[in-house]
C-alpha positions as CSV (number, residue, x, y, z in Angstrom):
1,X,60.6,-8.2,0.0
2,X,61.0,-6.1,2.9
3,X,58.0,-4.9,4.8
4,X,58.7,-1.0,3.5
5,X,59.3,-1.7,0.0
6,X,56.2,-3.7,-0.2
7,X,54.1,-0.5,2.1
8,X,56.2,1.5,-0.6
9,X,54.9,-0.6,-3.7
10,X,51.2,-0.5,-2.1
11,X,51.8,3.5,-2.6
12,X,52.9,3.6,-6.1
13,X,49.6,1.1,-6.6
14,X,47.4,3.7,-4.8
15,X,48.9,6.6,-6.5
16,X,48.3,5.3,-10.2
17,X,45.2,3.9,-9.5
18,X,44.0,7.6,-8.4
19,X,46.0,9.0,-11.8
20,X,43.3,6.5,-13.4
21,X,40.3,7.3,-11.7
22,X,41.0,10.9,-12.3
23,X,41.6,10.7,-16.2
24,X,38.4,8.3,-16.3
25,X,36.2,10.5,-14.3
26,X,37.5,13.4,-17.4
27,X,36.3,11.2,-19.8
28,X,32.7,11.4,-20.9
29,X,32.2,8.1,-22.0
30,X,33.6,5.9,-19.2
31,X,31.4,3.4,-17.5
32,X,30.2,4.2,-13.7
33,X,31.0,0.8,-12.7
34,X,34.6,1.2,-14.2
35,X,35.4,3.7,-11.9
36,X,34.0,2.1,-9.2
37,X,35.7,-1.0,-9.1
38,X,38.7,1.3,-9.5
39,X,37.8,3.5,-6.4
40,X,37.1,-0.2,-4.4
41,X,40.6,-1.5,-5.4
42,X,41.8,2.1,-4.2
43,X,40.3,1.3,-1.1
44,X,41.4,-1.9,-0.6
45,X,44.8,-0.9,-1.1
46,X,44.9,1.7,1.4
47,X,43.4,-0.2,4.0
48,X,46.4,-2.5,3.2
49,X,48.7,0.2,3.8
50,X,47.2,1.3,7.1
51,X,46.9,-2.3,8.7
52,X,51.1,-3.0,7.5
53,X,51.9,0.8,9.0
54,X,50.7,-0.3,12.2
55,X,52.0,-3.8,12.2
């Protein structure tokens, strides 16, 4: 896998991941610690991204 296909992949990863945290932060009965884990994963993820687009 080329380095821009896998930045590109981390992207899709980071977009659905904020698709999820939105819908779960609609939802009245989702569990705080849920959406964290989601929001650290986010995180993660785009910190990825950064430290490959300046490699």
């Amino acid at each position: 896998m080329s380095m821009s296909s896998h930045v590109q992949e981390l992207r899709r990863k980071h977009q659905a991941l904020s698709e999820i945290v939105e819908s779960e932060q609609r939802s009245p009965a989702t569990d705080d610690l849920h959406i964290k884990a989601l929001k650290k994963q986010k995180l993660q993820i785009k910190q990825q991204i950064e430290r490959l687009g300046n490699a």
